[in-house]
N, C-alpha and C positions, 0 to 999 in steps of 0.2 A: 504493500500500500504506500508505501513513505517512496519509493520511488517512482511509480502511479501519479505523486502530488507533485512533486518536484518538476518532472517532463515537462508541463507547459509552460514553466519559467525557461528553463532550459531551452525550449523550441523558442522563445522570442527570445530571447540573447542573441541566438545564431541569426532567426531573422532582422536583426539591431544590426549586428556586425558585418551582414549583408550589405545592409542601407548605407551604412558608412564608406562601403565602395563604388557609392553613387558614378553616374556619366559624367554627373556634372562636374567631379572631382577629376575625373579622368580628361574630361575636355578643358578643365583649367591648370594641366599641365604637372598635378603632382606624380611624383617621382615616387616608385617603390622599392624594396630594397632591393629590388631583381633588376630594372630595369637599367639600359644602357643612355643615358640621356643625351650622349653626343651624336647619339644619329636618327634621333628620332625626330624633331624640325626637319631633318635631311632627307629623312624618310617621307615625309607626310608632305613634303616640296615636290618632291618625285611625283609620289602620288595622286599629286593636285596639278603640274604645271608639262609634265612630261607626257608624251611627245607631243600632244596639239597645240600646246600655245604657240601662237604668233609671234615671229622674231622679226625683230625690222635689224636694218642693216649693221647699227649698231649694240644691235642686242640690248636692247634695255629692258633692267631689270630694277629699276628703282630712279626714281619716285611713281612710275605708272607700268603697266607691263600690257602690251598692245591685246585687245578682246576681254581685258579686265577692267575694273570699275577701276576710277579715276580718284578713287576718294581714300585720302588717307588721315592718318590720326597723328602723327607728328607733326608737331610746328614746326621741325629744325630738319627739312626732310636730307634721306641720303639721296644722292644721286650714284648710278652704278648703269656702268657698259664695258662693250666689247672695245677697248683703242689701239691704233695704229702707236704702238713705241715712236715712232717718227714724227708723229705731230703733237703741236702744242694745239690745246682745244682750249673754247671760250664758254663757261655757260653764266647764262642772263637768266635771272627771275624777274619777272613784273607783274604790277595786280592788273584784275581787267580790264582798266581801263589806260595799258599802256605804261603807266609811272613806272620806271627803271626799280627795282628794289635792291639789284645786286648784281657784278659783274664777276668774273673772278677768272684770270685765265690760267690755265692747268698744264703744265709741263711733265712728260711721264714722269715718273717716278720709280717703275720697274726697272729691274736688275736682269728682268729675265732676255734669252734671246730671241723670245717667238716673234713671228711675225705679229699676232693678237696678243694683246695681254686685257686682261681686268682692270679697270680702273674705278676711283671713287673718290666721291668730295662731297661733306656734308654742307648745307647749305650755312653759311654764314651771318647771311644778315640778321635784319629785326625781327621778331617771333613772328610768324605770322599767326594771322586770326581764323579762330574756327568759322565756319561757315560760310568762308571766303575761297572765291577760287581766283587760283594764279596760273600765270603762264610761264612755259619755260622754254628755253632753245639752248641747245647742245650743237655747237659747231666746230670745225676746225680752224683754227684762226685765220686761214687763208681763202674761206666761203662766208658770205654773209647773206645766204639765199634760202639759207633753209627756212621752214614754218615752223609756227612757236606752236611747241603740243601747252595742255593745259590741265591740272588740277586741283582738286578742291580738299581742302582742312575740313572734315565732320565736326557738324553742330558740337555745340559745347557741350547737351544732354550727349552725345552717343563717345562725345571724348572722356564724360566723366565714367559711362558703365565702363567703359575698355580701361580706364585709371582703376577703377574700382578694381577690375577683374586682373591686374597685372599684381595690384598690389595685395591680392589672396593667398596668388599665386607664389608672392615674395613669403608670408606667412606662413600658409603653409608646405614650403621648404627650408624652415630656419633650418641651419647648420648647415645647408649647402655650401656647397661653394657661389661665389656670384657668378663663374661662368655659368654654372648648372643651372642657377636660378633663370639667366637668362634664356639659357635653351630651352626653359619649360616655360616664360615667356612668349618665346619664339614661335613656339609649336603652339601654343593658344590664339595665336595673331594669325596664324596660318590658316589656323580652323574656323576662322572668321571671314578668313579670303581677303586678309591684311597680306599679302606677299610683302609689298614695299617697308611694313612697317616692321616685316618678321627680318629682313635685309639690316636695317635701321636699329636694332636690338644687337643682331650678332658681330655687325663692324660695330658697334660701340664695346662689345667687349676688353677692358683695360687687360693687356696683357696675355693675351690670347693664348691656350696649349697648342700644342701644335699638329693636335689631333682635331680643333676645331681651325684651326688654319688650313688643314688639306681637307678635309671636309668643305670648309668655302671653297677652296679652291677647285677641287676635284667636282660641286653640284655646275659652278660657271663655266665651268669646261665644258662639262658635261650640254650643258641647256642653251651654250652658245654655238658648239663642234669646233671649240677649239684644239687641236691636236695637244697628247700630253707629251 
């Protein structure tokens, strides 16, 4: 009998301990003691961008990525492409209505000797404002013909739920390290169809291992056909 009474506590324990491994926990990026968290942003990038996305010549992969939404959550966006190591490039932000907000010309930086390398520059200027869309243009110093592509900072409400949900995220993975925190960042932005912003988390990483260094390295290669 005495074990008869006890069972039905016993059965909602297990189903308590269930619950506690909610989706929602899973899609906000906590880490279990099993899991590998360096490749799973990488994984879930595969899985979402690979093979049908649209590559424009330069391969852009941040701030907008071509057939994808144009709307990001960073005010301080990164910008990311494919560059010739031989050319200095120029990019321009402005708001819609033309006012210049930032120039900044970009001279490689690579060491490497490919013909393609990756390149990246986080925008510089003033914050920009949510709910605002801006335009940008990526050129070579030696064109000044190209079209300014364009995007937009999300409303203040949907920058605060993704604020809200980054910093859960932070919580619950105290004792992480801050790369890991950010790759489980990463991987919640992604699951949003944040690409740009999941890019914008992982180059901000200070001091990078260098298992997340070939990991970027090896997804851009991969998503541009750059030769390794």
């Amino acid at each position: 009998m005495a074990k008869s009474r006890y069972l039905p506590i016993a059965l909602s324990l297990i189903v308590l301990a269930k619950g506690l491994e909610s989706p929602v926990n899973a899609q906000l990026g906590r880490f279990g003691p099993l899991d590998s968290p360096i490749e799973e942003p990488f994984e879930a990038l595969r899985e979402h961008l690979l093979p049908e996305t649209l590559r424009s010549d330069d391969c852009l992969l941040s701030p907008i990525i071509l057939g994808q939404s144009n709307e990001i959550w960073s005010d301080r966006p990164l910008f990311l492409w494919k560059a010739d190591p031989d050319i200095t490039y120029e990019l321009i932000v402005r708001d819609s209505e033309g006012q210049e907000l930032w120039r900044q010309p970009i001279a490689n930086r690579s060491t490497s000797e490919r013909s393609e390398v990756i390149q990246s520059e986080f925008y510089g200027g003033a914050a920009l404002q949510p709910g605002q869309v801006y335009e940008w243009r990526l050129t070579p110093l030696t064109e000044s013909d190209r079209d300014f592509m364009s995007f937009e900072i999300m409303s203040e409400e949907k920058r605060q739920q993704i604020n809200t949900s980054l910093e859960k995220i932070e919580r619950d993975n105290a004792g992480r390290t801050a790369e890991e925190i950010s790759l489980a960042q990463a991987t919640y932005l992604i699951k949003q169809e944040l690409y740009a912003d999941a890019f914008n988390i992982l180059y901000s990483v200070d001091n990078p291992s260098l298992a997340l260094t070939e990991q970027l390295q090896q997804f851009t290669r991969d998503f541009c056909s750059i030769d390794s």
